[in-house]
C-alpha positions in Angstrom: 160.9 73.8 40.8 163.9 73.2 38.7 163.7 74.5 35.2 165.0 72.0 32.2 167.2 73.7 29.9 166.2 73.3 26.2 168.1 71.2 23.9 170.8 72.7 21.6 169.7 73.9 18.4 170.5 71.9 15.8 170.9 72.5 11.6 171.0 69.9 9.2 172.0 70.3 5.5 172.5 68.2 2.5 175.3 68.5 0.9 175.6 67.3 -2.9 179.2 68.3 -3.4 180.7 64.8 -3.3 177.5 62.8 -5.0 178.4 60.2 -7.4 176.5 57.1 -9.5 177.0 55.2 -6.3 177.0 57.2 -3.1 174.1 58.8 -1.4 174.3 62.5 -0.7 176.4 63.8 2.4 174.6 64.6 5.2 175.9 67.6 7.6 174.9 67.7 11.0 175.9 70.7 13.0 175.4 72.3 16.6 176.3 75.7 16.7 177.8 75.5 20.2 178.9 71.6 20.7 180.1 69.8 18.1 180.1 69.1 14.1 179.6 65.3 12.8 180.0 64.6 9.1 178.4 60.9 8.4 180.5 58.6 6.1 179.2 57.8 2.5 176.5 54.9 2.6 177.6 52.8 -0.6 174.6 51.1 -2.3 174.2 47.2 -2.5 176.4 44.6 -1.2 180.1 44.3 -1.7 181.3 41.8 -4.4 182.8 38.5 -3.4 186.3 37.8 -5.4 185.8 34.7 -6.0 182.4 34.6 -7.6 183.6 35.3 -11.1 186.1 32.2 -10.6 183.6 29.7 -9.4 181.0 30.5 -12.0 183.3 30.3 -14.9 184.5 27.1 -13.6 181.1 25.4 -13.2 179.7 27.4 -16.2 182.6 25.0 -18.1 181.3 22.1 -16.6 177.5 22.3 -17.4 179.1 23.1 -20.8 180.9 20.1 -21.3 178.5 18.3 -19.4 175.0 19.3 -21.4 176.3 21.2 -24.4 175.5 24.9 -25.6 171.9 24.5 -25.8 171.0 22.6 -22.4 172.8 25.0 -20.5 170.8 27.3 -18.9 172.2 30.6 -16.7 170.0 29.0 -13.7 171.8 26.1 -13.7 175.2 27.4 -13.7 173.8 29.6 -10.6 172.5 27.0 -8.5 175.7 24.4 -9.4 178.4 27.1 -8.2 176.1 28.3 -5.2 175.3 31.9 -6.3 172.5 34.4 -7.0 171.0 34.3 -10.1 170.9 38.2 -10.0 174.6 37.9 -9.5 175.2 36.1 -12.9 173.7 38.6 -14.4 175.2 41.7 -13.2 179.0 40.2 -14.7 177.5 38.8 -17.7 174.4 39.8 -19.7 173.2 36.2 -20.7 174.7 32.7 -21.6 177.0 33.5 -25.0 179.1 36.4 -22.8 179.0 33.7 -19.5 180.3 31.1 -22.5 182.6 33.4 -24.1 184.0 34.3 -20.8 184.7 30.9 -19.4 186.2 29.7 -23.1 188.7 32.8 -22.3 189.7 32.0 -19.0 190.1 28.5 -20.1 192.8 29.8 -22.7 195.0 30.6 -19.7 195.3 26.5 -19.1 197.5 26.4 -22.5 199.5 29.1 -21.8 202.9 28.8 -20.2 205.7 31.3 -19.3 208.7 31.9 -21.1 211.4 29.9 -20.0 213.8 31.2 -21.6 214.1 28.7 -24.1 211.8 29.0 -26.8 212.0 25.4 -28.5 211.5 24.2 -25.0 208.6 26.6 -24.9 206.6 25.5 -28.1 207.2 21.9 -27.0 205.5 22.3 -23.6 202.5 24.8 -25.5 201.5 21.5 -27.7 201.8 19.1 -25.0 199.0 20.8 -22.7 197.3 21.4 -25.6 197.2 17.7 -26.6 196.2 17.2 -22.7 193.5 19.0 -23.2 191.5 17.7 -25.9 190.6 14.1 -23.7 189.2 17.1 -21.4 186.5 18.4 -23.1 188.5 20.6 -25.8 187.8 17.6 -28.1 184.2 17.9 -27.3 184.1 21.2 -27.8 185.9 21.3 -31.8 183.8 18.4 -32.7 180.6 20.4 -31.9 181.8 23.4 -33.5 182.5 21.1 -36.7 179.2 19.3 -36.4 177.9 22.8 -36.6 180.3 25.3 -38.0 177.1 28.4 -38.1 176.1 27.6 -34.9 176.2 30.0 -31.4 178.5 27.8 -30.0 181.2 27.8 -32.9 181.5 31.2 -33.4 181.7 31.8 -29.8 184.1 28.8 -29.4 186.3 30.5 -32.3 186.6 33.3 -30.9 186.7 32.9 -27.5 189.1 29.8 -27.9 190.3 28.4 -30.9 191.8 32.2 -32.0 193.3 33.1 -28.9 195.2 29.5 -29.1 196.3 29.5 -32.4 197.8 33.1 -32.2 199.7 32.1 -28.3 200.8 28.9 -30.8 201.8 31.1 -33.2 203.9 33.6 -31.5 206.2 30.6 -29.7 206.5 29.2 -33.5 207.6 32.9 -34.3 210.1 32.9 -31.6 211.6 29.7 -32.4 211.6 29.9 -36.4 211.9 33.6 -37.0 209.2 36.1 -38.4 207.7 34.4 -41.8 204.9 35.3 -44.2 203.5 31.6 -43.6 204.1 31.5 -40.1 200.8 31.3 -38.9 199.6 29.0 -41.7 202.3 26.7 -40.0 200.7 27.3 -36.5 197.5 26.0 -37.4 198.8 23.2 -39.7 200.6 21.7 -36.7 197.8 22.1 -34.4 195.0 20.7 -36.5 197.2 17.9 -37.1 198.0 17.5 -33.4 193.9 17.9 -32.7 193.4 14.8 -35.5 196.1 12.8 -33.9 195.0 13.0 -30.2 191.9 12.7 -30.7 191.9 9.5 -32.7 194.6 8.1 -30.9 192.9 9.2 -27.4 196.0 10.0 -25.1 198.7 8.7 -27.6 201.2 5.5 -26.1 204.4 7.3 -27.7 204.1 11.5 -27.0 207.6 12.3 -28.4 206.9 10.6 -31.4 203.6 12.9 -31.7 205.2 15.8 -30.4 208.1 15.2 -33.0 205.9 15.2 -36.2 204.1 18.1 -35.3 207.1 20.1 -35.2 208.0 18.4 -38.7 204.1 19.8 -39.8 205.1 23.3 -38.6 208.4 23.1 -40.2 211.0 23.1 -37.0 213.8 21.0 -37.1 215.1 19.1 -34.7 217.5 20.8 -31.8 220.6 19.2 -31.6 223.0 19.0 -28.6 222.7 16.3 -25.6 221.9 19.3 -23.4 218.1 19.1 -24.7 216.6 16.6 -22.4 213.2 14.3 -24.0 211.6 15.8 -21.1 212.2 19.2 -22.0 211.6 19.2 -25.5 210.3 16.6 -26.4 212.4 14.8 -28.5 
């Protein structure tokens, strides 16, 4: 009768060499006449999608507009952009940092790159600002006035309102030199642009707009026929 050979012996150790907040200990496996296996790290929980942060800021900007500071909810947001709840709050601890977040990335929508031209460059920084306000950044000053101690102001102010006015302020700088009133200048000329677009809803005659707020901010006009109305606005 045949005799069955017994199965190699076999070790196993743990290995806590290469343990971190987020991998599981190493385990060795080793036969002492066959072979030596090392298993690949098992990372906890499930890999992040890119594009969640994107789609909840954009819907948490929505429900914003849409139901103001206090009606929105951090359930809502998840079930508009199709997410986890739990997901929410793993990037953001509650609704003021979702808020603050989206009014930042918003920000970026008023930016633009330097052209190399910086009266061109101011000109094209108030217009999408003045597009903007029909669009819910309108909304979004009027509340803050309505209720300057509120939530929603100070996290519109600084989320928003500063990080404009300074991007406003540095084209100003670039265009009429470094000046102890510059930024005073900045926010006189987009205040008055805020007032005028926002009575005058989107405004029949834009170059005529555009020209007085660069007479409030203290910019002359460019000569030369090179400067197109397109371009700066004149």
């Amino acid at each position: 009768m045949p005799v069955t050979p017994p199965p190699p012996r076999t070790s196993a150790r743990v290995g806590f060499g290469g343990v971190t907040g987020t991998i599981f200990p190493v385990i060795m496996l080793s036969d002492n006449l066959r072979y030596r296996k090392r298993m690949q790290p098992v990372h906890r929980g499930r890999p992040r999608r890119a594009d969640i942060d994107r789609v909840a800021l954009e819907h948490a900007l929505v429900l914003l507009q849409e139901r103001g500071y206090d009606g929105l909810r951090m359930k809502d947001v998840a079930e508009s952009a199709g997410i986890g709840l739990g997901a929410l709050y793993r990037r953001w601890a509650g609704k003021k940092e979702l808020v603050m977040a989206a009014l930042r990335a918003d920000v970026t929508q008023h930016e633009t790159d330097d052209t190399g031209d910086p009266f061109a460059d101011l000109v094209t920084a108030l217009e999408r600002i003045g597009d903007a306000v029909p669009h819910g950044l309108g909304r979004l000053i009027a509340a803050c006035l309505a209720d300057p101690d509120s939530e929603l102001a100070r996290v519109a102010i600084e989320a928003k309102l500063t990080p404009m006015i300074d991007g406003l302020t540095a084209r100003l700088e670039r265009v009429a030199g470094a000046a102890p009133d510059v930024r005073l200048r900045a926010e006189s000329g987009l205040l008055y642009l805020l007032w005028r677009t926002a009575v005058g809803g989107q405004t029949a005659n834009a170059t005529a707009l555009h020209r007085r707020v660069l007479q409030v901010m203290g910019v002359p006009p460019q000569p030369g026929p090179e400067q197109s109305s397109t371009a700066t606005g004149l």
